[in-house]
Structure formats: structure tokens, C-alpha cells
N, C-alpha and C positions, 0 to 999 in steps of 0.2 A: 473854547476853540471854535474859528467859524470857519463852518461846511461852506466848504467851495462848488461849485459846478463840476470840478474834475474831479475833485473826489470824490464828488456824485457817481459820476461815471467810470473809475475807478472802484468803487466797491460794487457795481452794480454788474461792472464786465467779472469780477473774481467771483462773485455770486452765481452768475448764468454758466462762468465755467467748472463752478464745481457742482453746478445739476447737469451740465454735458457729460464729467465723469463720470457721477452716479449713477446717469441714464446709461451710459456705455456698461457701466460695470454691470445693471444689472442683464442686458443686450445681451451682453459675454458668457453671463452663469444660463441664461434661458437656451445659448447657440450651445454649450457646449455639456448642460446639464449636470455642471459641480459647483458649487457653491463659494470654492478655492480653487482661483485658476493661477494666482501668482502669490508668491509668500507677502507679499505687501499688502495685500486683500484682509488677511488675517493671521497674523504672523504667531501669535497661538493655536488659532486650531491647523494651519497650515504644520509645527512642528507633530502634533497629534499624529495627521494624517501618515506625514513619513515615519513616523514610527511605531503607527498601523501597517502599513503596505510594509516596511521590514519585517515585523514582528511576520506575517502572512510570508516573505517571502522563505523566513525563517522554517516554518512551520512546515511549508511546502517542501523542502529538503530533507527535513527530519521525517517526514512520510515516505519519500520516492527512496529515501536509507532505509528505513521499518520493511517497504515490500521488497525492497531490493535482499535483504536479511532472509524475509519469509520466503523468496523466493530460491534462497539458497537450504534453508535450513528442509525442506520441503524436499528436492532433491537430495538431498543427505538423508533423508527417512525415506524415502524411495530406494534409495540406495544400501543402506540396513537390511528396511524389507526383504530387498533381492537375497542378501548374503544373510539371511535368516533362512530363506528357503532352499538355500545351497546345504547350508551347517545341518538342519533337517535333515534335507537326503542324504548329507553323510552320515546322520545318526543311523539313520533305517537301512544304509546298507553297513554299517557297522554292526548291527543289531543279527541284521541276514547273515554278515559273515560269523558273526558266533555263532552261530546254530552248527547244534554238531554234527547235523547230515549231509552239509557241504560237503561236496569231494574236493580234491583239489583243485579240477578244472573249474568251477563253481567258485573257489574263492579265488583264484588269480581273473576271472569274470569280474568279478565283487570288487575287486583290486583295480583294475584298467577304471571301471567305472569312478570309485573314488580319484582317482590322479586326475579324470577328465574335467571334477570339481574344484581342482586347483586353477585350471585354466578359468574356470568361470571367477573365482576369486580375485585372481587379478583384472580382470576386465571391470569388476565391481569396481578394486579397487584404485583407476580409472580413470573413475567417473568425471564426468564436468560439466558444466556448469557453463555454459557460454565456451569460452576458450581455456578454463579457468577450472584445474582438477582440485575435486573437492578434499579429499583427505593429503592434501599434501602441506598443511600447516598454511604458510604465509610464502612458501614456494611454491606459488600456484602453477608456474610457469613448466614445471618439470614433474615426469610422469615417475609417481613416487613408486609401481611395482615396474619391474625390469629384470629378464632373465628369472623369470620364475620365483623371484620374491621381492619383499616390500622392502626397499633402501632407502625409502625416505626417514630423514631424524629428525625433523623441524616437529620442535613442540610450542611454536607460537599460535596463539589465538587470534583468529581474525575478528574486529570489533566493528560494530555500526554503529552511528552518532547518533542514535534515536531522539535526542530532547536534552533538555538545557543540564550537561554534567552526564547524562544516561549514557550508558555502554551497553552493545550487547551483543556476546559470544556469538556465533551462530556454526563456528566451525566444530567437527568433531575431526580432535588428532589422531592421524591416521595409526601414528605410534599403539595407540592405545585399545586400537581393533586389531589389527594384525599382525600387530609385531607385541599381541599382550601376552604373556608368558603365564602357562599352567601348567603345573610338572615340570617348567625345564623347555616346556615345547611353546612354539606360535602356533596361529592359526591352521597355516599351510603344513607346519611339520608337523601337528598333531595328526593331520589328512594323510601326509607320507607314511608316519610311522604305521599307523593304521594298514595301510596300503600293503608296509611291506611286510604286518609281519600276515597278512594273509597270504603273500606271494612266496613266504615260507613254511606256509602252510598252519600258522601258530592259529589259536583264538584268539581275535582282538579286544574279547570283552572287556580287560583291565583296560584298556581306555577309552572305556565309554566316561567314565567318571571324568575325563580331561576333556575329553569332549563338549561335556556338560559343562565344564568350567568357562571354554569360551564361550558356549550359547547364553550363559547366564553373564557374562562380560558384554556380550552383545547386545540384550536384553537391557540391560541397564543401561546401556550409551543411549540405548531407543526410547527409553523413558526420558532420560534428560531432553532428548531434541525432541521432545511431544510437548515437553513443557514449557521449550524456550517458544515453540512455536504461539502455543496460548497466551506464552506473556507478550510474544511482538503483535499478535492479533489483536488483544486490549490497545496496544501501545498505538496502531493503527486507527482504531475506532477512536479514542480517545485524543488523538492527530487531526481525524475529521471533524471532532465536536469542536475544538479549538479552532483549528480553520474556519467555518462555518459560524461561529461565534464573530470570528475577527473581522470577515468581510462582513458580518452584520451592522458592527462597531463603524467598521470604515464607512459605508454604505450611508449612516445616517449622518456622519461628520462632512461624509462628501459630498456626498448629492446634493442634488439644488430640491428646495420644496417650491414646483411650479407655482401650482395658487398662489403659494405665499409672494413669489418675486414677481408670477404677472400682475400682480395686484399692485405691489409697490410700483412695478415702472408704469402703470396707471395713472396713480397719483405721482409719480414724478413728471412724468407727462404733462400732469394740470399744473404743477407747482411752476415749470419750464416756461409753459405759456404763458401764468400768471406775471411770472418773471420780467418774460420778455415784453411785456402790454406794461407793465409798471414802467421801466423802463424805458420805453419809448414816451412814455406821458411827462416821463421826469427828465429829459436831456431835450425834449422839443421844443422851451424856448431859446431864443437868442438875444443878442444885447438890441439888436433891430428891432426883435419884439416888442420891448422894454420903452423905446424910443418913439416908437408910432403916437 
């Protein structure tokens, strides 16, 4: 095949334009400090990187869900707590009112004081959480004590999306504290009965025993939300190391390594000029020249 003069010129212009690219391309990774600035650049590790930043943005959700959980489950043991310290005083003035030296005035005392623990009860039971009452199931919206006792029935479980498939409880049903049945009685009517049979004068020691039954219903709901607490705390840590891992992953995919690309547009730099002096030595004669 014989090399023409334009096809001289022709291969020499696509040449000088794909070191103007190169130069630009690496201008773009130095101006902007990634190494993939358009999926054409590198159209494998550019798929990596989206599905680094998703996998991160993934992970990021599944955290702000874990404390969102821990931030609920935390208020509900605050909230236990409280109604732990209520069920006490009721045990110790139930304990007071059986004592046989009570007069009557002394136990209808004993009496006003226990009723005045049913209001604290419901105030526990309440509670919220943002706008969001904790023991009302998955009715968060409506206040589950009213008129002096607990009406709510929702026995749904509220769930947080912790990780890929993971669930996790964080609510306790309210059913299951205050409306838990021991002897035939709930919470609050075990507090009444109490109440009234001192208001007639009886001994209330025969329910101390039913007493006991909720304290120890209650006690176990508080062990369960201790526990889910330490499992969403792992689930948390274990959220940061992955995070933290993943922008590590992304970080070296994406970033530019300075040295490495100032160096290249260096030598493209020289390759450019050598380019363009080649070049211009190779298309400066003419048929005139020829002729002389």
C-alpha cells in the first residue's frame, strides 16, 4: 500500500488527538481527585464504585434503623424502670397495710396512697417516644391507658430493618404488662383490690403473692429489653466496622493516586510535544519543495 502525504497527516492529527484526550483525561482525575469521573473512563471499575456507594448507602440506613431501635428500646427500660419503682411502693405499703397494728384510719391512709399509684401507672403507661406511645403495639398514634385503665389490644410487634434479612423487635406489648393477668387480676386491679380490701378494713397479705406475680412479669419483660438492647449495640458496632471498611474499599477504587497521574501527565506532556515537532517535520514539505 503506498503512504500518501494525507495519510501522513491523517494519522498524525488522530494521534496528537488521542494524547489531547489523554492529557485532558488525566487534567480531569488531578482537578477533581477520582480517578472515574465518567463510566467511559473505566467502565468496570466505574460499575464497582456504584456498587460500593450503594452497598455504603445501604449500610447507612441500616444504622440510623439500629439507633433509631436503640433509641426506642432504651425509653421502654426507662420506662419499666419507672413502673418497677411504682410496683415496689406498692409492695411496701401493701406489706405496711398487713401489719396488725394498723387502725383503721392507718389503713384507709395506706389505701388513698396505693390508688394514688394507679395514676402513676398510667402515666407510665403513656409514655412516648417522640409523638409515638411506646406500649401501644403498632397503634402508636392512640393513648393505650384511658379512663383509668389500659384499652389498648394491639399485640403487633414493631420491627427495625437492621441488615440484609435481619429484623428486630424493639417494642414491648403493652397487653403483656398491664393488662398480664395473675389470679384473675391486672396490674392496676391487683393495686385496687389491695386498696380496697384495706378500705374494709381486711388484711391484704393474701396478695402479696399476686403482687409478686406481676413484679416478676415485669422483671422478665426487663430482661428481654436488656438483651435486645446488647444485641442492637453489636448490630451498631458491627454497622460501623462495615461502613468504615466500605468507604475504605471505595476510597482506593476512587481516588486518584496524585504522584502516580502527575507523573503520567509529565510524560504525556513530553510524548505531546514530541508528537507535535514530529509532525510538523513530517507535513513541511511541499510539491514546490520537490521542484526547486
Amino acid at each position: 500500500m503506498r503512504v500518501t502525504q494525507k495519510m501522513l497527516s491523517t494519522q498524525m492529527i488522530r494521534n496528537i488527538q488521542q494524547n489531547y484526550r489523554t492529557l485532558s483525561q488525566y487534567q480531569e482525575q488531578i482537578a477533581s481527585g477520582k480517578a472515574v469521573n465518567k463510566t467511559s473512563d473505566d467502565p468496570v471499575k466505574s460499575i464497582q464504585i456504584m456498587s460500593y456507594r450503594s452497598a455504603l448507602v445501604e449500610t447507612g440506613q441500616f444504622k440510623r434503623n439500629a439507633e433509631d431501635g436503640l433509641d426506642w428500646l432504651e425509653a421502654t427500660d426507662k420506662s419499666l424502670d419507672d413502673l418497677t419503682q411504682v410496683m415496689q411502693k406498692a409492695r411496701e405499703l401493701t406489706v405496711q397495710g398487713a401489719n396488725g397494728v394498723n387502725n383503721q384510719e392507718a389503713k384507709q391512709s395506706i389505701a388513698i396512697g396505693l390508688k394514688a399509684l394507679i395514676g402513676e401507672i398510667g402515666d407510665i403507661a403513656n409514655a412516648k417516644i417522640g409523638d409515638r406511645f411506646l406500649f401501644a403495639g403498632t397503634d402508636t398514634d392512640t393513648a393505650p391507658f384511658q379512663d383509668g385503665k389500659f384499652v389498648n389490644i394491639n399485640q403487633n410487634s414493631l420491627s427495625w430493618n437492621v441488615g440484609q434479612g435481619i429484623y428486630m423487635n424493639v417494642n414491648v406489648k403493652g397487653t403483656e404488662i398491664f393488662n398480664f393477668q395473675a389470679d384473675g387480676l391486672n396490674i392496676t386491679a391487683t393495686i385496687e383490690k389491695i386498696a380496697g380490701e384495706l378500705e374494709l378494713g381486711n388484711n391484704p397479705e393474701q396478695l402479696l403473692g399476686t403482687l409478686d406475680k406481676q413484679l416478676n412479669n415485669l422483671l422478665a419483660h426487663r430482661s428481654i429489653v436488656g438483651t435486645n438492647v446488647n444485641r442492637l449495640e453489636m448490630m451498631v458496632n458491627r454497622l460501623d466496622e462495615t461502613e468504615i471498611t466500605t468507604k475504605s474499599i471505595l476510597s482506593k477504587n476512587e481516588e486518584v493516586d496524585l504522584a502516580k497521574v502527575i507523573t503520567d501527565l509529565t510524560n504525556q506532556q513530553t510524548i505531546l510535544n514530541a508528537a507535535l515537532s514530529s509532525g510538523a517535520k513530517s507535513i513541511q514539505p511541499t510539491l514546490v519543495d520537490f521542484l526547486r
